[in-house]
C-alpha positions as CSV (number, residue, x, y, z in Angstrom):
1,X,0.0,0.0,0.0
2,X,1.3,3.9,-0.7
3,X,1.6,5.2,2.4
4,X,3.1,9.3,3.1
5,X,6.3,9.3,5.1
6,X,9.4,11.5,6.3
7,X,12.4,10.3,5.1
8,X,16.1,11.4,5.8
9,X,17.2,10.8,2.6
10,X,21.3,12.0,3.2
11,X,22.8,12.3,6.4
12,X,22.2,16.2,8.6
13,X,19.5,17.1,5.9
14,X,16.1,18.7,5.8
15,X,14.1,15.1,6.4
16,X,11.5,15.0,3.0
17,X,8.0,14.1,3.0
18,X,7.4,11.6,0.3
19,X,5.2,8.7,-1.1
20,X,6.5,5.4,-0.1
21,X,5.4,1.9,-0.5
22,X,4.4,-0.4,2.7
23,X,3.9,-4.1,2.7
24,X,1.1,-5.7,4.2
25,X,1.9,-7.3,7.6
26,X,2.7,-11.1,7.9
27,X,1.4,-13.5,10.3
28,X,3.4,-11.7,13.3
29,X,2.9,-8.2,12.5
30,X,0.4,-5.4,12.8
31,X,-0.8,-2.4,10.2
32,X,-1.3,0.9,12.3
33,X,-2.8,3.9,11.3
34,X,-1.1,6.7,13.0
35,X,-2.2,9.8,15.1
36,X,0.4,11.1,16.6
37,X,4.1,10.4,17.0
38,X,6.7,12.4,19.7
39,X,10.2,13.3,19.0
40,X,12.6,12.3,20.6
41,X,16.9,13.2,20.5
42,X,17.9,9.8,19.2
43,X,15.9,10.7,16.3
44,X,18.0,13.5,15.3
45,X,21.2,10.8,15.8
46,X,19.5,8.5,13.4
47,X,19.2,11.5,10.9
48,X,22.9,11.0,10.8
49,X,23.6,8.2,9.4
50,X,25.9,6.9,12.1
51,X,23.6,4.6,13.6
52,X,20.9,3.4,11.3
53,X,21.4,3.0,7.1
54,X,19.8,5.8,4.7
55,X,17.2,6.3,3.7
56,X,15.6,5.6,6.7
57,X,11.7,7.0,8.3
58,X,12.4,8.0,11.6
59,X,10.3,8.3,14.9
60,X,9.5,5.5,17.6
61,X,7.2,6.9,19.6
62,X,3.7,6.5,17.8
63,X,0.5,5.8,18.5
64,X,-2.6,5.2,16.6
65,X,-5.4,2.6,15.9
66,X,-4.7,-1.2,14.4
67,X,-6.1,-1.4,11.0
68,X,-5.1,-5.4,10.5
69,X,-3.4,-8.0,12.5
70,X,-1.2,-10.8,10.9
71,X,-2.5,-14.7,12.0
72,X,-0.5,-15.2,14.6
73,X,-1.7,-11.9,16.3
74,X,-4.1,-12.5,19.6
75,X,-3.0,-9.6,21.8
76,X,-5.0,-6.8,20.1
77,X,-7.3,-6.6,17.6
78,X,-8.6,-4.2,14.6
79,X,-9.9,-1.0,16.3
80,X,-7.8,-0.7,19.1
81,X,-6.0,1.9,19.7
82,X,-1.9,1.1,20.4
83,X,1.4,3.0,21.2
84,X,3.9,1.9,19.9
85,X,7.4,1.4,21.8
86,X,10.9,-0.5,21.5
87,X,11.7,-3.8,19.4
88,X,13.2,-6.9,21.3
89,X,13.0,-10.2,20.7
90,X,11.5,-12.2,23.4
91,X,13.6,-15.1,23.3
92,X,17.1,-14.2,25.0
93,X,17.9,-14.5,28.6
94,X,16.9,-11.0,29.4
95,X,14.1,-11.0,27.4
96,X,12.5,-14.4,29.2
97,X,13.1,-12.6,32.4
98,X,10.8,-10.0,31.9
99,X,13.4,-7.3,31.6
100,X,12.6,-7.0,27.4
101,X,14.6,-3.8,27.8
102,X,17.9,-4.8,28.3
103,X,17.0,-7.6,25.3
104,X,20.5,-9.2,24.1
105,X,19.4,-7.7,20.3
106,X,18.3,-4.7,20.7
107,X,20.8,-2.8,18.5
108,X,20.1,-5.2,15.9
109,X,16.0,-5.0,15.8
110,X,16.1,-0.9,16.7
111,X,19.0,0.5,14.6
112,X,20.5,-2.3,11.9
113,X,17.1,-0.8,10.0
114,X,15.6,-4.2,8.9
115,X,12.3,-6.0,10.4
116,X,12.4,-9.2,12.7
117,X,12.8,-11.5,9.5
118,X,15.7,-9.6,8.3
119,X,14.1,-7.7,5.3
120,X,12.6,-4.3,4.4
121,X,9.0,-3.4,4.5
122,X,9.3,0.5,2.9
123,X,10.3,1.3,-0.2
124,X,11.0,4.4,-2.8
125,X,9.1,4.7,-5.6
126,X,12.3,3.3,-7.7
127,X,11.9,0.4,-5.2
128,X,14.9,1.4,-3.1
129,X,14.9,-0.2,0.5
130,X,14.3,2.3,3.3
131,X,15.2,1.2,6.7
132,X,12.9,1.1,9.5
133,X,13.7,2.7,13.0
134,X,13.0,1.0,16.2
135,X,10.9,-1.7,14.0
136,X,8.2,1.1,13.5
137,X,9.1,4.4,12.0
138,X,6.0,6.0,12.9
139,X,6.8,9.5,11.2
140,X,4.2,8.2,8.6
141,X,0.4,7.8,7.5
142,X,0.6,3.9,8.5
143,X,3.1,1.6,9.9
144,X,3.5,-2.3,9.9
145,X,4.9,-3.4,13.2
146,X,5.7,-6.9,15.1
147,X,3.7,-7.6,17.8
148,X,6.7,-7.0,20.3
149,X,6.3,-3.2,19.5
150,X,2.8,-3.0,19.9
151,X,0.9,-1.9,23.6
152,X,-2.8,-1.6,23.4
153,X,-4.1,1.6,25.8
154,X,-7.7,2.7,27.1
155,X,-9.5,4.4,24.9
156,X,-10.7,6.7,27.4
157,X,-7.3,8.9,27.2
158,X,-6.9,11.3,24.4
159,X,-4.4,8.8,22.2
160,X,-2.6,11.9,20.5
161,X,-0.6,12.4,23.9
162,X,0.4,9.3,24.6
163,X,3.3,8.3,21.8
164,X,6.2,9.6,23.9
165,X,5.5,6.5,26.6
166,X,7.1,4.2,23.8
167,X,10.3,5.4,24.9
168,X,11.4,8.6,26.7
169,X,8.5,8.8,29.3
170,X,9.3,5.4,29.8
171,X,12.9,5.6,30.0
172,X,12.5,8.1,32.7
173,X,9.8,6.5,34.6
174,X,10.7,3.1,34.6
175,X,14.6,3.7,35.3
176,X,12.7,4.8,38.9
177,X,9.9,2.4,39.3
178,X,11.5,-0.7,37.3
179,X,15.1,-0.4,38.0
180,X,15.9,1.6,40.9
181,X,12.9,0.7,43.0
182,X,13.6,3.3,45.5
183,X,12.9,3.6,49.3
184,X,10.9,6.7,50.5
185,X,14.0,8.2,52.6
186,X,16.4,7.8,49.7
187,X,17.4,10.9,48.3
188,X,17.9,10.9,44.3
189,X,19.2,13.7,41.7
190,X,18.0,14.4,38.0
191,X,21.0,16.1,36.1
192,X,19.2,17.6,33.4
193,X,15.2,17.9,33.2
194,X,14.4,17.6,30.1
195,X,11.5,14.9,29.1
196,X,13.4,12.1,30.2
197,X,14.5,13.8,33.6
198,X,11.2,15.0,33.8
199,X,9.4,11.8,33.5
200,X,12.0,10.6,36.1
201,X,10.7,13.2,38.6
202,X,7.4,12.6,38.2
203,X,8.0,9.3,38.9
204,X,10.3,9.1,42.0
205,X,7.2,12.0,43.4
206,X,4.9,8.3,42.8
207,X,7.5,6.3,44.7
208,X,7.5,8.7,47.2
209,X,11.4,9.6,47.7
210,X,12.1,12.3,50.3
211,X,14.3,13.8,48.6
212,X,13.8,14.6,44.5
213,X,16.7,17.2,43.3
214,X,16.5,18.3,39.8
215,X,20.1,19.7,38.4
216,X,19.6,21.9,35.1
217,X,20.8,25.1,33.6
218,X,17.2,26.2,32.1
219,X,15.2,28.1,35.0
220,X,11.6,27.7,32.8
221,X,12.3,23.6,33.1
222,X,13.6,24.2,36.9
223,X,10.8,25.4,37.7
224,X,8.5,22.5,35.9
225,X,10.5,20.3,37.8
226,X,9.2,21.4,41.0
227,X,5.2,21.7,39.8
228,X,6.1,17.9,38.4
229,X,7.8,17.0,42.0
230,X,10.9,18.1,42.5
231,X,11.5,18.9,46.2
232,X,14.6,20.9,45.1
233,X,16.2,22.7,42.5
234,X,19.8,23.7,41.4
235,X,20.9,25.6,38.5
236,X,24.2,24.2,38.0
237,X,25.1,27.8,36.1
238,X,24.8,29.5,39.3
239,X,26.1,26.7,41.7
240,X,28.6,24.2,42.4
241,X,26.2,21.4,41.8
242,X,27.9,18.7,44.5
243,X,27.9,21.3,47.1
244,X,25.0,22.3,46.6
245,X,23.2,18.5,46.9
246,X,25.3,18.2,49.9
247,X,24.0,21.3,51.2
248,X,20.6,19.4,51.3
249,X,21.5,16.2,51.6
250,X,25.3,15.9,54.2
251,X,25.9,12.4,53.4
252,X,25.2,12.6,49.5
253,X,22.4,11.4,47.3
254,X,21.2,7.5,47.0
255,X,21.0,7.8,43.2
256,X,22.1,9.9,40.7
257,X,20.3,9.6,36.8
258,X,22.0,11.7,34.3
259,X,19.9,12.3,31.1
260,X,22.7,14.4,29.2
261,X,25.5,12.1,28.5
262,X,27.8,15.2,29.4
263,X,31.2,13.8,31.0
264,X,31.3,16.6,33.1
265,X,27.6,16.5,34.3
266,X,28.7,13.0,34.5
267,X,31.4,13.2,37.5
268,X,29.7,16.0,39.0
269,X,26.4,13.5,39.3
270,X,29.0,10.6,40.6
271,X,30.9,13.1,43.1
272,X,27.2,13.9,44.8
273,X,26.6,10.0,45.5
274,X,26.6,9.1,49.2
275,X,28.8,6.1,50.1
276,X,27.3,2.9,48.2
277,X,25.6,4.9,46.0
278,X,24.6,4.5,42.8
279,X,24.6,6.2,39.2
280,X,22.4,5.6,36.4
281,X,23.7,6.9,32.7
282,X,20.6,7.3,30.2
283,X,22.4,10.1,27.9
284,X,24.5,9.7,25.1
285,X,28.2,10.5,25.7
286,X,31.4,9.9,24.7
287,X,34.8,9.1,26.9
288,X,35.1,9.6,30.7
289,X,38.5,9.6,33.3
290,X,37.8,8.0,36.4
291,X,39.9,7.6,39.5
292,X,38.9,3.8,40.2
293,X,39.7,4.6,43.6
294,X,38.4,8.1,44.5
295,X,36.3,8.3,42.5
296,X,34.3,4.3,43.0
297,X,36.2,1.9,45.2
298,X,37.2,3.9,48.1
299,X,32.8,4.4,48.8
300,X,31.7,1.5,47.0
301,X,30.2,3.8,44.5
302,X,28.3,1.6,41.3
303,X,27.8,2.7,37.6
304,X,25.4,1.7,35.6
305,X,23.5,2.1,32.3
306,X,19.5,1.7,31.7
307,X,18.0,1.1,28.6
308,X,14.7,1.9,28.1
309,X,13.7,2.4,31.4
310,X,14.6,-1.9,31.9
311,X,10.7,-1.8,31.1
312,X,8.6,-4.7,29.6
313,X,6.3,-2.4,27.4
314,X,3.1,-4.2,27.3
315,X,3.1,-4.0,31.2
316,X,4.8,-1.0,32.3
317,X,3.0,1.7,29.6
318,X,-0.6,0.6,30.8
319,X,0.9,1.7,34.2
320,X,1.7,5.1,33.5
321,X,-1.5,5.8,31.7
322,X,-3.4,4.7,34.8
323,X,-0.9,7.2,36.5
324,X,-2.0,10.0,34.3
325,X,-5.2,9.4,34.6
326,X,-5.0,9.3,38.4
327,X,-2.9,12.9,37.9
328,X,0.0,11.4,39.5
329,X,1.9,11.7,35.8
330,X,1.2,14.7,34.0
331,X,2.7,14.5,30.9
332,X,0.2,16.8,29.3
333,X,2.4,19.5,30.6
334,X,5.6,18.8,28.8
335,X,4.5,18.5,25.3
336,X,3.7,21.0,22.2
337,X,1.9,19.7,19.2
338,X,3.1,20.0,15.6
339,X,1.6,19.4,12.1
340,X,3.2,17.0,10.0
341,X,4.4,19.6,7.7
342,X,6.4,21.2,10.4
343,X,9.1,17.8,10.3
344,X,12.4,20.4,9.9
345,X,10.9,23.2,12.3
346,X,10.7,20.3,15.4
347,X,14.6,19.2,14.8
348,X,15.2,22.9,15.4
349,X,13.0,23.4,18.2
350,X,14.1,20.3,20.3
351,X,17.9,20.8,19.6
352,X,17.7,24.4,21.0
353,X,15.5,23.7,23.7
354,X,12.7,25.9,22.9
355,X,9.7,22.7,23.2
356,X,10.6,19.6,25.7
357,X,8.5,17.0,24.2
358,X,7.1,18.1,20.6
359,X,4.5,15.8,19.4
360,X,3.6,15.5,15.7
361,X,0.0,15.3,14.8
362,X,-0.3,12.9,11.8
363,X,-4.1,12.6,11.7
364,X,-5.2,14.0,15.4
365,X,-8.7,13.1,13.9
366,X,-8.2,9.0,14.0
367,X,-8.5,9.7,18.3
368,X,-12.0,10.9,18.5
């Protein structure tokens, strides 16, 4: 079927909207129509080239309403309405522990830009494969998925909002509620509150931690922070970050989660842990010098990186839409809607820090 899409057709460029062709789904797979679809950073590194093949249609954080289910397909049906997260493969050790994602193959299913049975499902007009991102690349009219991406959601909730729980909401929430599991007199800091460290708030106000510091150099998102549940804030332009958590908290933090893969952000977060503490890397960075040590041996500090929020989508999305609609996890308040046309306008916008979560409206009428 034809099908209108945004492709990144060379590497940094203007992303084009264009007239693709989409297979129908096979016996594992679903067809979604989609409404909406957020945007998130590690679309802008898939523009590049570096990660996934061009062409490629970015975005994996739709949602929208299942037009057909392949044979094998029992876990929704047409008419229901779906976000779509993350690609894993149900089969390795992780995966049959119920922590789908940490799944041994997720580079392969969400970047190498081929489907579960190693071919293409979108195609130029000339015929020219176009790799798929995050086995959905929902920046387009329709999508065919495997049933691994695919998390049916009440219908009761507008559907248009709730894309971004395929991965950053999720990354920040369940990196609290899935991997962390935090005690109420815990004390935790967020270094850098955009929609990630954001969703990471909001959640740690549901596990009720004592302390909830928020660490950013944008006073507007500081100050979201704290409406979202932040019980303190630091601008780390105007302070000494580290002194100032252990102004508030003598003995350090519990947990430290830093969103920005900034090396120095990085240390700072890892010099405010308490002894035995722990921190969390969900940012994208590059090289770091430790002191084994200072820096982790000497306090027993740990390290570690979550992926996805170590969720297992079909159980832990459901979850946070019964959070927001018990209005403990607002994410109304971080996003700002776009038309499809605006595809080049949203790069800008997220990448200077003028919108937190944009969300593109494909066809906002398909959620009434």
């Amino acid at each position: 079927m034809q099908i209108k899409a945004a492709v990144a057709i060379k590497p940094n460029t203007d992303l084009e909207i264009q007239t693709l062709e989409l297979d129908e789904p096979n016996a594992n797979e679903v067809l979604v129509k989609i409404a909406s679809t957020g945007f998130c950073h590690t679309d802008i590194v898939g523009r590049s080239g570096a990660t996934t093949p061009l062409p490629v249609v970015l975005r994996h954080e739709g949602a929208g309403v299942v037009q057909k289910v392949g044979a094998n397909v029992t876990d929704v049906k047409v008419g229901d309405h779906v976000v779509l997260s993350f690609s894993y493969c149900g089969h390795c050790y992780n995966c049959t522990h119920n922590h789908q994602g940490l799944c041994e193959n997720f580079n392969q299913l969400n970047f190498e830009g081929k489907t579960y049975d190693d071919t293409h499902r979108l195609h130029l007009d000339d015929g020219t494969p176009v790799s798929v991102f995050f086995g959905q690349s929902s920046f387009s009219t329709y999508v065919t998925a495997n049933v691994h991406n695919i998390v049916k959601v009440d219908q009761d909730v507008d559907l248009n909002l709730l894309g971004p729980l395929g991965c950053g909401m999720q990354t920040g929430a369940g990196t609290v509620l899935n991997y962390i599991k935090p005690a109420p007199e815990d004390a935790i800091a967020v270094f850098g509150v955009g929609a990630v460290g954001l969703a990471a708030i909001m959640a740690a106000k549901i596990a009720g931690i004592k302390h909830i510091i928020a660490i950013n150099r944008n006073g507007n998102h500081l100050d979201l922070a704290k409406e979202l549940g932040a019980t303190e804030t630091i601008n780390n332009t105007a302070k000494d970050p580290v002194k100032a958590i252990k102004e508030i908290v003598p003995r350090g933090v519990t947990y430290a989660i830093d969103t920005t893969g900034n090396t120095g952000v990085i240390k700072s977060a890892i010099d405010s842990l308490a002894t035995a503490g722990e921190c969390v890397l969900l940012g994208v960075g590059g090289d770091i010098t430790l002191n084994l040590m200072d820096d982790i041996l000497s306090e027993s500090k740990k390290i570690s990186g979550v992926v996805e929020g170590d969720s297992n989508p079909q159980e832990f999305i459901p979850q946070l839409v019964k959070y927001y609609k018990q209005g403990k996890f607002p994410l109304d308040k971080l996003v700002k809607y776009y038309d499809f046309a605006d595809i080049n306008q949203i790069i800008a916008d997220s990448t200077n820090g003028k919108v937190i979560k944009p969300i593109i409206k494909i066809d906002p009428e398909l959620a009434k």
